[in-house]
MARBA-3410 file (N, C-alpha, C, O; in Angstrom, 1 decimal):
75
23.1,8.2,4.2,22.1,8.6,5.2,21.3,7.3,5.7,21.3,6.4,4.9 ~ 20.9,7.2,6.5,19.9,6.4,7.5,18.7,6.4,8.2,18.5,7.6,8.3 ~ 18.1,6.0,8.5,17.3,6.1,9.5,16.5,4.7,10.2,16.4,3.6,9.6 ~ 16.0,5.0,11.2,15.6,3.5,11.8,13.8,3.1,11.7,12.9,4.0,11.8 ~ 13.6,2.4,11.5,12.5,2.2,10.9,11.3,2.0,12.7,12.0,1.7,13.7
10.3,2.2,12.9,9.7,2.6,14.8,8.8,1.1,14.7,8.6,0.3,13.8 ~ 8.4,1.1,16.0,7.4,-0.3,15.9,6.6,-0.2,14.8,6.5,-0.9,13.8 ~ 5.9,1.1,15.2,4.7,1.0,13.6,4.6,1.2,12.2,3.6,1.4,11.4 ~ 6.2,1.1,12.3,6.8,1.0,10.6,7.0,2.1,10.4,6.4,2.3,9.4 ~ 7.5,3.4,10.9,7.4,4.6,10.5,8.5,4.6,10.6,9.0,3.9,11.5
9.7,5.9,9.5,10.7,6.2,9.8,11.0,7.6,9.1,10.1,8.0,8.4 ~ 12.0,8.4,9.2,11.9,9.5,9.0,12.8,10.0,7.9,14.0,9.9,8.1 ~ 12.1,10.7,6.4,13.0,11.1,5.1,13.8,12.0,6.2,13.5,12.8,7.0 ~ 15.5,11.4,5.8,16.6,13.0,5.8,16.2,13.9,5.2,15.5,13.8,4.1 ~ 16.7,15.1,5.8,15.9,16.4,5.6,16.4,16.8,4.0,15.7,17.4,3.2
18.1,16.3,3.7,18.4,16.9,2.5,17.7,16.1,1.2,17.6,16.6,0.1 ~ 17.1,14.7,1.4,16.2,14.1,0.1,15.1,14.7,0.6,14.1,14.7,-0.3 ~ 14.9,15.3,1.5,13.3,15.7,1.5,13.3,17.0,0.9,12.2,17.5,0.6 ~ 14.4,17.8,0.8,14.5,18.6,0.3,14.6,18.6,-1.3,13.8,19.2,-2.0 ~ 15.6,18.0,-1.7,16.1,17.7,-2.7,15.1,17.6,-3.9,15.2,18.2,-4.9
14.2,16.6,-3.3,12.8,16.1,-4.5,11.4,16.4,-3.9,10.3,15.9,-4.1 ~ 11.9,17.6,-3.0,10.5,18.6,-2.7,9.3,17.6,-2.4,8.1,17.6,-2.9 ~ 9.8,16.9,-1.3,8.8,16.0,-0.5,8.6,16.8,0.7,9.5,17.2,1.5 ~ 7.1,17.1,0.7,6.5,17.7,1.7,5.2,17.1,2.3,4.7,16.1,1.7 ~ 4.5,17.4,3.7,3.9,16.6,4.5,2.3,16.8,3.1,2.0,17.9,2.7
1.8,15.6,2.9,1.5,15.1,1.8,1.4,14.7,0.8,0.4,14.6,0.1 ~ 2.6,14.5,0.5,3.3,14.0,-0.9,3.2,12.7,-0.7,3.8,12.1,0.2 ~ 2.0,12.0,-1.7,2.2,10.5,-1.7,3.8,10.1,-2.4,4.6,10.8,-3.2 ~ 4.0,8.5,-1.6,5.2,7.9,-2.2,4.8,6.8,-2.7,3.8,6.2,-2.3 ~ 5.7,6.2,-3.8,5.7,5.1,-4.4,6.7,4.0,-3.7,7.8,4.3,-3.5
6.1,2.7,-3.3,7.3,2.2,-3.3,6.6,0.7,-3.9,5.6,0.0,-3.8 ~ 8.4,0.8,-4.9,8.3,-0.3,-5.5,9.6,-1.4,-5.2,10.9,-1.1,-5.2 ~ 8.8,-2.7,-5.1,9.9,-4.1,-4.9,10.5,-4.5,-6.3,9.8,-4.9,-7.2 ~ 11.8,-4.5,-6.5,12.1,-4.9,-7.6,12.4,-6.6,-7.3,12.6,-7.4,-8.2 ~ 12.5,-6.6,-6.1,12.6,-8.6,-6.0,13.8,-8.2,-5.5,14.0,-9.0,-4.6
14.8,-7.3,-5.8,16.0,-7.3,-4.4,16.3,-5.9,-3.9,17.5,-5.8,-3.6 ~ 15.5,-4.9,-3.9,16.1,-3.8,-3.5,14.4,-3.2,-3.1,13.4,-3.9,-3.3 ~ 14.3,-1.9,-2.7,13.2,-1.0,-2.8,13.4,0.5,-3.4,14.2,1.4,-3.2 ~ 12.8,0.4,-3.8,12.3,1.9,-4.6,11.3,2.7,-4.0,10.2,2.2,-3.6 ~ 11.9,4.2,-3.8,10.4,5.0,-2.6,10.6,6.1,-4.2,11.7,6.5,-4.7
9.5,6.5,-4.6,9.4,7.2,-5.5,8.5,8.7,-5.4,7.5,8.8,-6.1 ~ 8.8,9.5,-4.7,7.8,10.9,-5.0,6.8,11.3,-6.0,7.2,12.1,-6.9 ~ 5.5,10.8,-5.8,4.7,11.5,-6.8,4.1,13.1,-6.9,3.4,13.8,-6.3 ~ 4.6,13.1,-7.7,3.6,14.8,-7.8,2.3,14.6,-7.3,2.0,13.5,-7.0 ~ 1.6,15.6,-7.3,-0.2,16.0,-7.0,-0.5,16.5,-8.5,-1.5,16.2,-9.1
0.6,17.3,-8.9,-0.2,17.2,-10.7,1.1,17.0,-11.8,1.9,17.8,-12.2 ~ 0.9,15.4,-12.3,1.6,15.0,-12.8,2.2,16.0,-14.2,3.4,16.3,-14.4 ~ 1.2,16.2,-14.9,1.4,17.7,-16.1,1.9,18.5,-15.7,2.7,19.0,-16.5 ~ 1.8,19.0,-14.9,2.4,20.3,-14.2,3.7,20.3,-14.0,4.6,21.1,-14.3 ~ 3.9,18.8,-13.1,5.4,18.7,-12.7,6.5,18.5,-13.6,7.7,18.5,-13.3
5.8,18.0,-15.4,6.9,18.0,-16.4,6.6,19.1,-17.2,6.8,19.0,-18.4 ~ 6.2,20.2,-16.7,6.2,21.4,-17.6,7.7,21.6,-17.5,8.3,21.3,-16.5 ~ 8.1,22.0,-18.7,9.7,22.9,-18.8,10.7,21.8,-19.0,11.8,22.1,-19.2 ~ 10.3,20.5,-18.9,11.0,19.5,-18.9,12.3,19.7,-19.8,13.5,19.9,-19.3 ~ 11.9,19.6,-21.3,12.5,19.0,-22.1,12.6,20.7,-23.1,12.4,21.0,-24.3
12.8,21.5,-21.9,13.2,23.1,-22.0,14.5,23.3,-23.3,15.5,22.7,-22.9 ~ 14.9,23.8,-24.3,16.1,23.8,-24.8,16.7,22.8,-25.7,17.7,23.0,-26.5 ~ 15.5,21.1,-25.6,15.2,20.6,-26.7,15.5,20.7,-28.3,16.3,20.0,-29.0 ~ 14.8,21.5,-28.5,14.4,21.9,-30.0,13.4,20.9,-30.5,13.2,20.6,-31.7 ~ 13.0,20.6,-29.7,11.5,19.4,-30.2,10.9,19.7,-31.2,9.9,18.9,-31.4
11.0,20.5,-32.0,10.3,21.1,-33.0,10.9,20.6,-34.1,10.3,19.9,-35.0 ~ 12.2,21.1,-34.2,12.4,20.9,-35.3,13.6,19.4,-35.2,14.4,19.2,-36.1 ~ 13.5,18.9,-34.4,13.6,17.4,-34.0,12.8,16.9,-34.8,13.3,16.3,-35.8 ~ 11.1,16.8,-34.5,10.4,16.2,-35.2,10.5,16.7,-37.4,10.3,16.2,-38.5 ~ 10.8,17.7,-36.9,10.6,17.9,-38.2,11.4,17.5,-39.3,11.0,17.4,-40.5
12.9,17.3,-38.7,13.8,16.8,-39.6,13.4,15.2,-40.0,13.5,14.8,-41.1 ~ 13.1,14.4,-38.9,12.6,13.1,-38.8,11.3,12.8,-39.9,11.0,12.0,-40.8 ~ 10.9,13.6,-39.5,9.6,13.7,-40.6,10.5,13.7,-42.0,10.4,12.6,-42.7 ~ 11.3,14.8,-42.5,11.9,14.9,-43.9,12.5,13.2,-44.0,12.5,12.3,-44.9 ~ 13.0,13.1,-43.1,13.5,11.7,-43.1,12.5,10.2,-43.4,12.7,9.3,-44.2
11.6,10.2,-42.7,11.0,9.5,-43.2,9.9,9.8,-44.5,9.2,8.9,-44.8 ~ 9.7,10.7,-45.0,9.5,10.9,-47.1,10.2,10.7,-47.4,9.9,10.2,-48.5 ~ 11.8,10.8,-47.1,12.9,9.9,-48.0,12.9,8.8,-48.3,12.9,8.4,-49.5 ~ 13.0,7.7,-46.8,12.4,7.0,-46.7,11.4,6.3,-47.9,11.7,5.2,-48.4 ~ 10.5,6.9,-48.1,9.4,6.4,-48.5,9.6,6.3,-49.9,8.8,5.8,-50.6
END
């Protein structure tokens, strides 16, 4: 995808990334220079919110807890 950048620096998200990562009129962007490329990054409005459910299916629970047994062995 493409687009052309206007005199006043403005150019327009394709509709399917704007869809895609739920960029809507307000959504601040990040952009970062890595020294050879650019990065446009979508921030949320509430950063907590947007990693609710994240790490859904996990088992973070007893992730930690095996790790725990492991380090009293450990010890």
């Amino acid at each position: 995808m493409r687009s052309t950048v206007t005199k006043r620096g403005q150019t327009v998200i394709p509709a399917p990334i704007r869809k895609k990562y739920r960029i809507e009129r307000g959504t601040t962007l990040l952009w970062i220079d890595t020294g050879e490329n650019i990065r446009v990054v979508p921030l949320p409005e509430d950063p907590i919110k947007a990693l609710r459910g994240i790490a859904k299916g996990e088992n973070l629970g007893k992730k930690v807890l095996r790790e725990r047994k492991r380090d009293e062995i450990r010890e």
